[in-house]
Backbone as ProteinMPNN parsed JSONL, in Angstrom:
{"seq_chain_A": "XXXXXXXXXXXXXXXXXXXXXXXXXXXXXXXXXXXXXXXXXXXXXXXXXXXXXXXXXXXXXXXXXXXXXXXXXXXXXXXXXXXXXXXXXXXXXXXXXXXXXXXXXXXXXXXXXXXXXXXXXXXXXXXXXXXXXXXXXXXXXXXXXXXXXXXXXXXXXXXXXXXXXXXXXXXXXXXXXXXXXXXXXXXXXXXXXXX", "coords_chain_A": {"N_chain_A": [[20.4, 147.328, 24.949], [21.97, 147.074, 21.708], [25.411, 148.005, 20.249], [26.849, 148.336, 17.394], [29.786, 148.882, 16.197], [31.559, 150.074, 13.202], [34.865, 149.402, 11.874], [36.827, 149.96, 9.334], [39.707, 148.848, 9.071], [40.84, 146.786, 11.569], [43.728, 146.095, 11.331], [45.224, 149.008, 11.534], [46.785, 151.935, 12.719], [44.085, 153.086, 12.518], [42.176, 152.275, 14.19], [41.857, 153.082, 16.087], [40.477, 154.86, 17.034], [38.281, 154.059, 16.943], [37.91, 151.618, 18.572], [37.89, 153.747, 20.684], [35.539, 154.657, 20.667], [33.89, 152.437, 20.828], [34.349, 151.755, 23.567], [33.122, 153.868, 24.855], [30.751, 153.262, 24.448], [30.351, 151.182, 25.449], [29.407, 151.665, 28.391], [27.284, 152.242, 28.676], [25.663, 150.178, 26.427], [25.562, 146.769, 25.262], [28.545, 146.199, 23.423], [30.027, 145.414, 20.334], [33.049, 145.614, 18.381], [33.838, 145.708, 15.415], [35.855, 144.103, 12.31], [37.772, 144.215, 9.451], [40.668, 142.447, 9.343], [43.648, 142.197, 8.705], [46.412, 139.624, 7.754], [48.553, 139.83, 9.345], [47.575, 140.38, 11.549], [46.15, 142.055, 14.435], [46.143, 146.404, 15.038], [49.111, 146.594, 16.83], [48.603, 148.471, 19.726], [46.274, 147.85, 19.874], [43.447, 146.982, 22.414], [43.411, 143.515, 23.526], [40.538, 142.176, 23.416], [37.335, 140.295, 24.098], [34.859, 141.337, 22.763], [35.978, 141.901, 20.271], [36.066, 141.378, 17.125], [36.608, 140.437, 14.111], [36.916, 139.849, 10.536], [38.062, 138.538, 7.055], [40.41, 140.697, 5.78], [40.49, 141.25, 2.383], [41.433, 141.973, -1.42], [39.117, 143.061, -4.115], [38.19, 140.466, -5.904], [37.418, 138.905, -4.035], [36.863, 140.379, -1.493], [34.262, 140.753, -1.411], [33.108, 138.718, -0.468], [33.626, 138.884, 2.479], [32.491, 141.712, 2.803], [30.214, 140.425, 2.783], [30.365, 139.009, 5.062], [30.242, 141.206, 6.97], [28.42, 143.028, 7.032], [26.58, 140.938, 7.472], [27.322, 140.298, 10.757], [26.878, 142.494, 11.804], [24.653, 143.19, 13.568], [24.079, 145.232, 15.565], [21.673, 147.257, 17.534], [21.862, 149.742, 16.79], [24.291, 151.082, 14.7], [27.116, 151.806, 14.224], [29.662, 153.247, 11.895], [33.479, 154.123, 11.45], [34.927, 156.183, 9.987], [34.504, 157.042, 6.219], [34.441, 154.521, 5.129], [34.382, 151.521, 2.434], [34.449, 148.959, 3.969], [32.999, 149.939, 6.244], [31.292, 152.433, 6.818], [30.152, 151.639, 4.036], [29.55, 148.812, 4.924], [28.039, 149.327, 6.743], [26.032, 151.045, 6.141], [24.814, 149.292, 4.131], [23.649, 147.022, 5.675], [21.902, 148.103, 7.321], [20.148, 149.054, 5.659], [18.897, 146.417, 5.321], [18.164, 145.616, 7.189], [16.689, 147.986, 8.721], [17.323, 150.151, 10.71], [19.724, 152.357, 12.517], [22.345, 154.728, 11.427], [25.127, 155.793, 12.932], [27.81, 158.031, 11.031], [31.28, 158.501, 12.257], [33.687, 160.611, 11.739], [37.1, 161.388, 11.797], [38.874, 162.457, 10.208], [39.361, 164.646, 7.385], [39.52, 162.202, 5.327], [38.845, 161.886, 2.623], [40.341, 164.101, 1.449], [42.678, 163.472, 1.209], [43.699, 162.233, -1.0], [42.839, 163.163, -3.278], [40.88, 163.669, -6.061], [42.197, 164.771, -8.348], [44.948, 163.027, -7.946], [44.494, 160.631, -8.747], [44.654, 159.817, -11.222], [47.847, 160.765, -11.959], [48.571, 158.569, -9.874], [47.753, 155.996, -9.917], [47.105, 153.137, -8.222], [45.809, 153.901, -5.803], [43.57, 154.652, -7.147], [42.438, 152.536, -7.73], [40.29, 149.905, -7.979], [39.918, 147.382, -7.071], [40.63, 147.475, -4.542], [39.536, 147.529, -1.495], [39.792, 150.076, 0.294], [39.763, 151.849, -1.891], [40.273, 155.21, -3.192], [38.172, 155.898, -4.69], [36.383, 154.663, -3.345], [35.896, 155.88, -0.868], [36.114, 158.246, -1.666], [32.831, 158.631, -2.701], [31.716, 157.426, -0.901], [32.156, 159.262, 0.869], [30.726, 161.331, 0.09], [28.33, 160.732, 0.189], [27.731, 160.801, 3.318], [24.933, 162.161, 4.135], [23.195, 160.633, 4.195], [23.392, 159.02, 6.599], [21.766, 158.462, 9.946], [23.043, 160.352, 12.087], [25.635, 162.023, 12.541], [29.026, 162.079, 13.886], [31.633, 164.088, 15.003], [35.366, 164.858, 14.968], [36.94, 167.052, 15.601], [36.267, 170.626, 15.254], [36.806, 172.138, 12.867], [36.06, 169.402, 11.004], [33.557, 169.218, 11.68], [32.211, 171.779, 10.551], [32.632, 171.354, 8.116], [31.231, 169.078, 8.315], [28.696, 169.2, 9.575], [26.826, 167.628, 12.443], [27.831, 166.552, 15.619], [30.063, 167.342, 18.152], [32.717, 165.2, 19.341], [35.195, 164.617, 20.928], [38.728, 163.129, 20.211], [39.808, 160.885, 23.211], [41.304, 159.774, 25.533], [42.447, 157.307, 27.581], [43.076, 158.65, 30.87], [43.961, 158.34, 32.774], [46.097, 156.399, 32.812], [48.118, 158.279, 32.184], [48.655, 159.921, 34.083], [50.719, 161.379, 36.695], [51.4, 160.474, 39.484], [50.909, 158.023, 39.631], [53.028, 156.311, 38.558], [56.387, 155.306, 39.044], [58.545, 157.334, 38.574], [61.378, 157.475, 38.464], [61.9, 154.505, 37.793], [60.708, 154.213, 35.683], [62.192, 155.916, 33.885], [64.776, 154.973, 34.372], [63.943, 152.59, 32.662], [63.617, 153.147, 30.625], [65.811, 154.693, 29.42], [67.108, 156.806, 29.978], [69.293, 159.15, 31.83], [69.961, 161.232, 32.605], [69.615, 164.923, 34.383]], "CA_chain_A": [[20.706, 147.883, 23.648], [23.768, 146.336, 21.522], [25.735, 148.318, 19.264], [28.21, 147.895, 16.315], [31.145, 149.698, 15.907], [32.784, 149.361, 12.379], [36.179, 149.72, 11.577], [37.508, 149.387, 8.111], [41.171, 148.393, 9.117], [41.661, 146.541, 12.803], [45.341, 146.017, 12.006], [46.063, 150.031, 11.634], [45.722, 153.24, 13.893], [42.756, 154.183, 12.397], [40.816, 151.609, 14.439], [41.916, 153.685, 17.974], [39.303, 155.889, 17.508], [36.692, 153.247, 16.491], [38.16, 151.092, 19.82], [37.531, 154.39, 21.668], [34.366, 155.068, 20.528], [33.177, 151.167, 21.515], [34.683, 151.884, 24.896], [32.405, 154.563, 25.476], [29.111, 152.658, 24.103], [29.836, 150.129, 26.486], [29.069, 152.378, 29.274], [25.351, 152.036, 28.584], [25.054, 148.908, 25.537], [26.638, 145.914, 24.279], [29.18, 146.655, 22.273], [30.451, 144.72, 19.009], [33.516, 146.54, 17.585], [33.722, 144.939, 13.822], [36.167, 145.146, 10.704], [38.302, 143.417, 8.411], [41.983, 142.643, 9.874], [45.16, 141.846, 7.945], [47.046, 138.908, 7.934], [49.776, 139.909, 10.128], [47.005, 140.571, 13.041], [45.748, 143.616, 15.149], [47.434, 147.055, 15.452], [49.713, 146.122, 18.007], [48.133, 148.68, 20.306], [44.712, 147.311, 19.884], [43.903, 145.929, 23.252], [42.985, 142.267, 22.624], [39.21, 142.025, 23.876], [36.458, 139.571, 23.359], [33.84, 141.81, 22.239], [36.365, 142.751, 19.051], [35.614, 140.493, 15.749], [37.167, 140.366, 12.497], [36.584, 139.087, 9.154], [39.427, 139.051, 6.838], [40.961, 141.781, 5.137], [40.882, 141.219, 1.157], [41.113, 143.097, -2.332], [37.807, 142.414, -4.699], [36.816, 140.316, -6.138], [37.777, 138.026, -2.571], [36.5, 141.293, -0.009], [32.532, 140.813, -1.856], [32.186, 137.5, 0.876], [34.338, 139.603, 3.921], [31.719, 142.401, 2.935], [28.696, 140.133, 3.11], [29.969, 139.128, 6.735], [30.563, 142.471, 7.491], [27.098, 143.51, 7.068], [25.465, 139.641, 8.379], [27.885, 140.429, 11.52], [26.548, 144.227, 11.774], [23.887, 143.028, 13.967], [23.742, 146.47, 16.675], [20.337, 148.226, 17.047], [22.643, 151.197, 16.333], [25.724, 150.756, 13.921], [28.19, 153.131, 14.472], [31.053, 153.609, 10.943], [33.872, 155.003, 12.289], [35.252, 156.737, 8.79], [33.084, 156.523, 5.454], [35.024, 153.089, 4.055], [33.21, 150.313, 2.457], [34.35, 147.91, 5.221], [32.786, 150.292, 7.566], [30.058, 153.015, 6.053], [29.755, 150.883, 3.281], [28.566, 147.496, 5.197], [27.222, 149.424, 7.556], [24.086, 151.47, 5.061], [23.721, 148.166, 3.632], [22.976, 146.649, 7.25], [20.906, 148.919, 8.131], [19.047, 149.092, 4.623], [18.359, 145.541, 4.999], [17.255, 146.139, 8.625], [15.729, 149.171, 9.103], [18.884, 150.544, 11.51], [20.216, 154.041, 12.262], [23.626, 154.671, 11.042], [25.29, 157.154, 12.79], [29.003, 158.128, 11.024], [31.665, 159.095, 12.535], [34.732, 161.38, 11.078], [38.155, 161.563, 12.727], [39.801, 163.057, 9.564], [38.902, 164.553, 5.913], [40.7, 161.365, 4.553], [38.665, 161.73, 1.335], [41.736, 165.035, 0.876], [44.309, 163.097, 1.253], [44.024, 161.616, -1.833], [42.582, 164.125, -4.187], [40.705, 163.547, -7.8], [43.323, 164.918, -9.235], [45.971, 162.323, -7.666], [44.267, 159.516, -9.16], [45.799, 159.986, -12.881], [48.745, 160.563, -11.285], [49.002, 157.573, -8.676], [46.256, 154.953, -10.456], [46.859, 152.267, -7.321], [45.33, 155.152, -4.944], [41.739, 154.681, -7.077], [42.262, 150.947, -7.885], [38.823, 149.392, -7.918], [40.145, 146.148, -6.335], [41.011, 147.932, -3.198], [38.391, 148.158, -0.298], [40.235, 151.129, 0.27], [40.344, 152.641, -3.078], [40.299, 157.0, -3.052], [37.008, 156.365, -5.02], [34.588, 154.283, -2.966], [36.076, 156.627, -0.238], [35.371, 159.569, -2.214], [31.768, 158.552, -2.954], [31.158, 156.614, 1.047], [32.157, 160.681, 1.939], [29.495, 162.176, -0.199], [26.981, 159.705, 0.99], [27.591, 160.904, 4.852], [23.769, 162.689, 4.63], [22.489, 159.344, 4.726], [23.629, 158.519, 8.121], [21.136, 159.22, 10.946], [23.58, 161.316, 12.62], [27.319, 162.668, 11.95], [29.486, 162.466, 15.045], [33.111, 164.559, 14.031], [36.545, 164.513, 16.099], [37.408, 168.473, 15.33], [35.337, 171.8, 14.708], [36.628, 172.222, 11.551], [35.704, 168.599, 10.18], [31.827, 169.908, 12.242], [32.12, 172.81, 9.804], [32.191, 170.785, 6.659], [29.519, 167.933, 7.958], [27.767, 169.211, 10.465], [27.209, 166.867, 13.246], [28.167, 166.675, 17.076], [32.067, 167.39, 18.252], [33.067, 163.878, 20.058], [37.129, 165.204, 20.627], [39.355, 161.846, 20.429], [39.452, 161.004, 24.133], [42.442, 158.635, 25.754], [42.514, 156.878, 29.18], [44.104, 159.57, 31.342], [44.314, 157.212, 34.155], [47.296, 155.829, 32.59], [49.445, 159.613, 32.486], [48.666, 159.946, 35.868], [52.564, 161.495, 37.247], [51.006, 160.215, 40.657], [50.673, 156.577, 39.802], [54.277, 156.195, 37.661], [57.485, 155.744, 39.819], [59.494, 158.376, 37.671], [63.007, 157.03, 38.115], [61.982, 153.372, 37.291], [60.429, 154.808, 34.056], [63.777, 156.869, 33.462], [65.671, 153.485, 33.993], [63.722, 152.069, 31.744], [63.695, 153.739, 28.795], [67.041, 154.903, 29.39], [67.105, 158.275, 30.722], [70.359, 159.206, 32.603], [70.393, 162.779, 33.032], [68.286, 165.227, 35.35]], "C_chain_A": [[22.015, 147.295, 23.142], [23.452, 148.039, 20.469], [27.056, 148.305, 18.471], [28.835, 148.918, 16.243], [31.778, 149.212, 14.532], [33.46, 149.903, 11.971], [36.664, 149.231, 10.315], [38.886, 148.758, 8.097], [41.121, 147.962, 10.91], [42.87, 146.364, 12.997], [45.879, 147.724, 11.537], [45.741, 150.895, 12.752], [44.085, 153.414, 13.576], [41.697, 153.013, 13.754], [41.145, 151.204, 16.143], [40.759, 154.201, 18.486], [38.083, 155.223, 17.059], [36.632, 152.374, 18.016], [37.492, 152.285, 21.074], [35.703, 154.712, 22.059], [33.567, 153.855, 21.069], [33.528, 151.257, 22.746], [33.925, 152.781, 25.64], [31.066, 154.183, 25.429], [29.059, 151.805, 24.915], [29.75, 150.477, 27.69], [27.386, 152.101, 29.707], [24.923, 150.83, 27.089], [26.251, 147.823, 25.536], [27.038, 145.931, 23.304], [29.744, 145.357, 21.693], [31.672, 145.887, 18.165], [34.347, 145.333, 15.883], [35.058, 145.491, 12.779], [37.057, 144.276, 10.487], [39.871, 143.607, 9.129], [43.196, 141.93, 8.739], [45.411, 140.447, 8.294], [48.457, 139.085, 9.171], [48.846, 140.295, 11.975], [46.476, 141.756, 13.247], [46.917, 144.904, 14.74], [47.097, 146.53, 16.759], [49.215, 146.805, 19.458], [46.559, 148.698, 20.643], [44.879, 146.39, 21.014], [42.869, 144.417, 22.851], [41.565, 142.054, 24.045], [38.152, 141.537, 23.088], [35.126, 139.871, 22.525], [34.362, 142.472, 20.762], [36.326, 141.633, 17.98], [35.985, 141.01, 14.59], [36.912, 139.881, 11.236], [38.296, 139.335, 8.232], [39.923, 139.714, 5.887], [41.504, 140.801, 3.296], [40.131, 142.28, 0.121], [39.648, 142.024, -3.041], [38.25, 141.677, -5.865], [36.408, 139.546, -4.726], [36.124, 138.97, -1.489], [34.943, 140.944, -0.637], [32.104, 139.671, -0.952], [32.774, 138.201, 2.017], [33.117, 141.047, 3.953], [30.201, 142.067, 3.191], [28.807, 139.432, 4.505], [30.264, 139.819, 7.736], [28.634, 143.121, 8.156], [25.941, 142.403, 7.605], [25.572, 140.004, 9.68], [27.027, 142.047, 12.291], [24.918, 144.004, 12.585], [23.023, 144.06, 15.674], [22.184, 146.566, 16.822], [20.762, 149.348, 16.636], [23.465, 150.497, 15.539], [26.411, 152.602, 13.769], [30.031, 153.075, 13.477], [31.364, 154.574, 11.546], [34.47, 155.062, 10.365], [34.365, 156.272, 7.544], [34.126, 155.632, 4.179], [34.156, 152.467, 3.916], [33.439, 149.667, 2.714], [33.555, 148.93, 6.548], [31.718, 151.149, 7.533], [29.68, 151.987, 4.898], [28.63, 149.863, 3.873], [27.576, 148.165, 6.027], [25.29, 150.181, 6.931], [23.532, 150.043, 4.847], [23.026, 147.395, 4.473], [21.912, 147.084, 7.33], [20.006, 149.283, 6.911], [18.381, 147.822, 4.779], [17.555, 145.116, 6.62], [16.469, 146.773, 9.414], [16.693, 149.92, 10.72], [19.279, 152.152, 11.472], [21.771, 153.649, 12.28], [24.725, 155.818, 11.549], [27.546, 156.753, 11.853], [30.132, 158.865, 11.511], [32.895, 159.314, 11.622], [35.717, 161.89, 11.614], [39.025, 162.652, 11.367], [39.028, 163.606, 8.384], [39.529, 163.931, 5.059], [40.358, 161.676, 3.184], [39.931, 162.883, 0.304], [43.138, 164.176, 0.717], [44.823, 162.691, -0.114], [42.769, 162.444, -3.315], [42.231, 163.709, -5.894], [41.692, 163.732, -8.687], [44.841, 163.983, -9.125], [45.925, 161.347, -8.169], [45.27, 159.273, -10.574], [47.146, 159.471, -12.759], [50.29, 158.951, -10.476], [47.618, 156.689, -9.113], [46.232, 153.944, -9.115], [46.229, 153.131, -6.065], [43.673, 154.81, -5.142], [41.681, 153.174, -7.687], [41.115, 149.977, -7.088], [38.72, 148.038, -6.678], [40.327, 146.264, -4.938], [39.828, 148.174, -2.046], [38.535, 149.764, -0.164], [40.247, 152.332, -0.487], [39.6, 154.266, -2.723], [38.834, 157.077, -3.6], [35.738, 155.746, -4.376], [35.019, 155.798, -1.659], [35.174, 158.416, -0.513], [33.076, 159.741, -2.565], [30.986, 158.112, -1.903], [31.274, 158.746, 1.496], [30.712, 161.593, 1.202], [27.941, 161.844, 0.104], [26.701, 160.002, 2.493], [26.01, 161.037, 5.212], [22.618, 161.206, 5.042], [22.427, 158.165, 6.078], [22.484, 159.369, 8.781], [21.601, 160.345, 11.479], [25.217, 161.082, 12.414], [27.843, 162.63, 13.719], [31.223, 162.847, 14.304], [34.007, 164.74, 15.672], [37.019, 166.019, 16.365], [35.915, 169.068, 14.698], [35.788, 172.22, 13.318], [35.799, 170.813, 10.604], [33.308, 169.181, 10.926], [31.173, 171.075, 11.15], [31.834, 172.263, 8.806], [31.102, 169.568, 6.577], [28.502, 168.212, 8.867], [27.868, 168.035, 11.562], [27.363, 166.919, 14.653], [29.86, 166.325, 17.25], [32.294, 166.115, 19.326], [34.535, 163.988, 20.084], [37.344, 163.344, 20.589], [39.632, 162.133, 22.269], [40.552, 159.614, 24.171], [42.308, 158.407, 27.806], [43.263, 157.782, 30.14], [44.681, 159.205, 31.911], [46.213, 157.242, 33.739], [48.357, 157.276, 32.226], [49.778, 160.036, 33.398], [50.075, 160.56, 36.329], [52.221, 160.809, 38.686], [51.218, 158.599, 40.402], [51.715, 155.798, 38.842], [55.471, 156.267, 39.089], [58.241, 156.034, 38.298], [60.223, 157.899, 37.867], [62.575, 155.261, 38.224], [61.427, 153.654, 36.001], [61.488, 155.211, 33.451], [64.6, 155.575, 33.257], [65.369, 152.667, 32.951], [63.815, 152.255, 30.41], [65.327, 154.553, 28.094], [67.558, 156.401, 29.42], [68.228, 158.227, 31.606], [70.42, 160.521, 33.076], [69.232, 163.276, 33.928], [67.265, 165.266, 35.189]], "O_chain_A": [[22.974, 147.047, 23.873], [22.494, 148.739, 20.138], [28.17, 148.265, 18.993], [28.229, 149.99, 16.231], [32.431, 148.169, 14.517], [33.146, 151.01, 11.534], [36.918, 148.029, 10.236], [39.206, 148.134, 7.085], [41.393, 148.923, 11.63], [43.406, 146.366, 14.105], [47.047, 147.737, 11.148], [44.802, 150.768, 13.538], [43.175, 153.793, 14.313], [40.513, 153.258, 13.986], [41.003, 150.263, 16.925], [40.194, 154.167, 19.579], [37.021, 155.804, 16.84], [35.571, 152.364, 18.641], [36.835, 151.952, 22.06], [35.011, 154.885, 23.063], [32.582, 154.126, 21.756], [32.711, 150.565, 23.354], [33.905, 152.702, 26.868], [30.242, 154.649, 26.215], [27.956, 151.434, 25.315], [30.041, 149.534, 28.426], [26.706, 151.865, 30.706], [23.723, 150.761, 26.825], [27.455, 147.979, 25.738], [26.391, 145.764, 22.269], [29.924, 144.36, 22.392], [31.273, 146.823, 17.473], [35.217, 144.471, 15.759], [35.318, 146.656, 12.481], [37.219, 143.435, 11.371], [40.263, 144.732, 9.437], [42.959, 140.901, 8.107], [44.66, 139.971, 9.146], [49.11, 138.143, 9.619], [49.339, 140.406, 13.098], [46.313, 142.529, 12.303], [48.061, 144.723, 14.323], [46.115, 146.221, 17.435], [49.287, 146.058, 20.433], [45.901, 149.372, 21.434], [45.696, 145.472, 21.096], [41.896, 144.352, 22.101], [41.728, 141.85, 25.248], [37.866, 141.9, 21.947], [34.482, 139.07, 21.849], [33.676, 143.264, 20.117], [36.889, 140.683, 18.524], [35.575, 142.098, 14.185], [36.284, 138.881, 11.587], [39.278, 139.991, 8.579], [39.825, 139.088, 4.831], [42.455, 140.045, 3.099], [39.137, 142.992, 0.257], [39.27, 140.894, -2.733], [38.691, 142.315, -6.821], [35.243, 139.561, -4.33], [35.049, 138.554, -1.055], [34.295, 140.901, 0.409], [30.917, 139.569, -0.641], [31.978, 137.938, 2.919], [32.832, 141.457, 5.078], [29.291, 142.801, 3.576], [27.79, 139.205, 5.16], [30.49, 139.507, 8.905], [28.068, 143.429, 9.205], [24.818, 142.692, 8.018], [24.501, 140.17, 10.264], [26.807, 142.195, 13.493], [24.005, 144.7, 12.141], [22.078, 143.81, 16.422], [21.511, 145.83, 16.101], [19.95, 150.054, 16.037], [23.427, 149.269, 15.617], [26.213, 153.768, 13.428], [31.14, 152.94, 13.993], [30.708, 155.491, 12.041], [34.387, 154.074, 9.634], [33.597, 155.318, 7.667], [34.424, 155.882, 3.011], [33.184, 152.436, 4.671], [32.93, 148.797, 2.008], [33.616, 148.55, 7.718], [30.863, 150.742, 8.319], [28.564, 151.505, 5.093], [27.425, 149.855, 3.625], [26.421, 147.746, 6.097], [24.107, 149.943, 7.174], [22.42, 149.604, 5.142], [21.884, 147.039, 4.182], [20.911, 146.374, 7.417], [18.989, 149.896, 7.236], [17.203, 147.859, 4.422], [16.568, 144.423, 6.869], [15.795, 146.437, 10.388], [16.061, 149.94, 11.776], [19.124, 152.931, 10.531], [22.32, 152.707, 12.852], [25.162, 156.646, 10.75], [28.263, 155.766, 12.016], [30.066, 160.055, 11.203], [33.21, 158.436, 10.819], [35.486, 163.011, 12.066], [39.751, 163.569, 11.751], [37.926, 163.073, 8.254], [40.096, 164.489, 4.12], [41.302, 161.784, 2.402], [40.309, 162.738, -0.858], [44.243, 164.358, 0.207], [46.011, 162.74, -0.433], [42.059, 161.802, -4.088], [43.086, 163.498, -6.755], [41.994, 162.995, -9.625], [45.73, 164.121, -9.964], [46.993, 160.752, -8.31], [46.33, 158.668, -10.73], [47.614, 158.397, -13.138], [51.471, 158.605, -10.47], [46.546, 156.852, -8.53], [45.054, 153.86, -8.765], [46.414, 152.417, -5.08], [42.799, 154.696, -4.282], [40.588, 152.82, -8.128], [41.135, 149.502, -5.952], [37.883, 147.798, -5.807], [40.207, 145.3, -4.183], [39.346, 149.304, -1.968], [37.64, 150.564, -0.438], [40.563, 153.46, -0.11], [38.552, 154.394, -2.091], [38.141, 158.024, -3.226], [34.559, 156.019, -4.602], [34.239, 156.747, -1.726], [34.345, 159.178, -0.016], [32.359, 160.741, -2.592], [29.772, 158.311, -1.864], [30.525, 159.317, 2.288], [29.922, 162.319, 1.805], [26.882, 162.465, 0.197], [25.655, 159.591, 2.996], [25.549, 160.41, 6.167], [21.702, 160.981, 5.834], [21.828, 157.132, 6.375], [22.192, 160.521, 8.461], [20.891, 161.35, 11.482], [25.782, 160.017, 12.166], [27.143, 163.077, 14.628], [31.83, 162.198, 13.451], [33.63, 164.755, 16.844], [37.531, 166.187, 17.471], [34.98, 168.548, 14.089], [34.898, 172.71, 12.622], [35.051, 171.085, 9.665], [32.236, 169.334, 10.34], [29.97, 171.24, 10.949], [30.723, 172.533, 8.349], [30.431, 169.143, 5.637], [27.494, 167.509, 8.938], [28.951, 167.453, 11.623], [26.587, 167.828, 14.948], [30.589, 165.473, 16.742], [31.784, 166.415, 20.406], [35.134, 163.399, 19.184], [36.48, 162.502, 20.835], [39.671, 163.284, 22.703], [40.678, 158.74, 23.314], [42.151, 159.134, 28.786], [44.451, 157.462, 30.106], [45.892, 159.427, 31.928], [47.161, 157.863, 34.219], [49.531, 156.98, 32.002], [50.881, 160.491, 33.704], [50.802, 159.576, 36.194], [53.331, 160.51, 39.125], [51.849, 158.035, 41.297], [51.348, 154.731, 38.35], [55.398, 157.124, 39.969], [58.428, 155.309, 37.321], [60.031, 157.062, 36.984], [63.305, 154.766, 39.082], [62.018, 153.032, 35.118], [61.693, 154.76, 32.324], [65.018, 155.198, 32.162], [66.237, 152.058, 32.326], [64.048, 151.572, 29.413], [65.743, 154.823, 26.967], [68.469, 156.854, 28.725], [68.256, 157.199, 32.283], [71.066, 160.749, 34.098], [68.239, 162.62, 34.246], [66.503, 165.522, 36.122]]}, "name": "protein", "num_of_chains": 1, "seq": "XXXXXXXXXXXXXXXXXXXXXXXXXXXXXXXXXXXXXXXXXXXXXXXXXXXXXXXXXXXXXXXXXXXXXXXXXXXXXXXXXXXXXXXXXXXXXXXXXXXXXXXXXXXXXXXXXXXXXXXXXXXXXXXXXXXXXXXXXXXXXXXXXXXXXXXXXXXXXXXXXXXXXXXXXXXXXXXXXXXXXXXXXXXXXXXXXXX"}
C-alpha cells in the first residue's frame, strides 16, 4: 500500500504533525510525505528523510504549476491532507477526483478561526487571492471537509465540530527518556549551574 501525506508548508511547524502522521503510515505502507517548501528550506526541525518531497512554495498566478505537481506527485492509494489548505486538501480532492482515491483529512487546529470573516476588511493581505494560504480558500477547503472519506482530528473539541476519529499529536518519547540522558552533561550544556 503507498500513501501520501500532504503538507501545505514543509518549511513551518505545521508540517510536525503531517511528519508525524507519515511516521506512523510507515508502520504498515509506503509513505510519501508531500508539500510546497520555501526558499530558505525545511523547518529546521524537520528531520531530513528521503521519502519527504517538495515542490516549491509560490503566490498565484506562479503556485497554479507547484499545484499541478502537487496533485501529479499525490500518487498514494490513500492521500492523507494534513489541514484543509490548497497545497494540501486542495491538491489532494483534485488527486483523488482525477483518480478515484480516498481522502482522508486531518485537523490539528480550527485555523479557519484564526482569521475570521470579519478580519478580512480589516487585514485584506489575510484573504489575498494570490496567497496559497489566503483565510478564504482556507475558509472554503474547511467547509469542504465532508468530502473527505474520513476526518481524523488532534483534540475532542476539534471531534466535536467535525466529527471524525481522535489521533492526539504523538512525539517520540524515546528521546525524554530521564534514563537514557546523562543529566549533568545536559546541565553543562545548556548552562545550568545551580541544584
Amino acid at each position: 500500500m503507498k500513501v501520501t501525506v500532504l503538507s501545505h508548508n514543509l518549511s513551518s511547524n505545521a508540517v510536525m504533525r503531517a511528519h508525524r502522521l507519515a511516521l506512523a503510515a510507515r508502520q504498515f505502507a509506503d509513505v510519501v510525505l508531500l508539500g510546497p517548501m520555501e526558499p530558505s528550506g525545511p523547518w529546521p526541525a524537520l528531520p531530513k528523510e528521503p521519502w519527504i518531497h517538495s515542490v516549491e512554495e509560490k503566490r498565484f498566478p506562479r503556485f497554479f504549476l507547484s499545484f499541478v505537481e502537487l496533485v501529479d506527485a499525490a500518487q498514494g492509494d490513500v492521500l492523507i491532507a494534513v489541514k484543509p489548505h490548497l497545497a494540501s486538501f486542495g491538491a489532494a480532492l483534485v488527486a483523488a477526483e482525477r483518480r478515484d482515491l480516498p481522502v482522508i483529512l486531518d485537523l490539528d487546529d480550527f485555523d479557519a478561526a484564526f482569521t475570521p470573516r470579519a478580519f478580512w476588511a480589516e487585514k485584506p493581505a489575510v484573504a489575498d487571492l494570490r496567497r496559497p494560504a489566503s483565510a478564504v480558500y482556507l475558509s472554503l477547503l474547511t467547509k469542504a471537509a465532508p468530502a473527505a472519506a474520513a476526518i481524523t482530528v488532534a483534540s475532542t473539541a476539534l471531534q466535536q465540530r467535525f466529527g471524525g476519529t481522535l489521533v492526539p499529536h504523538g512525539c517520540p518519547t524515546e528521546l525524554f527518556d530521564p534514563a537514557a540522558n546523562d543529566r549533568e552533561s545536559a546541565r553543562r550544556e545548556f548552562g545550568f549551574d545551580g541544584p
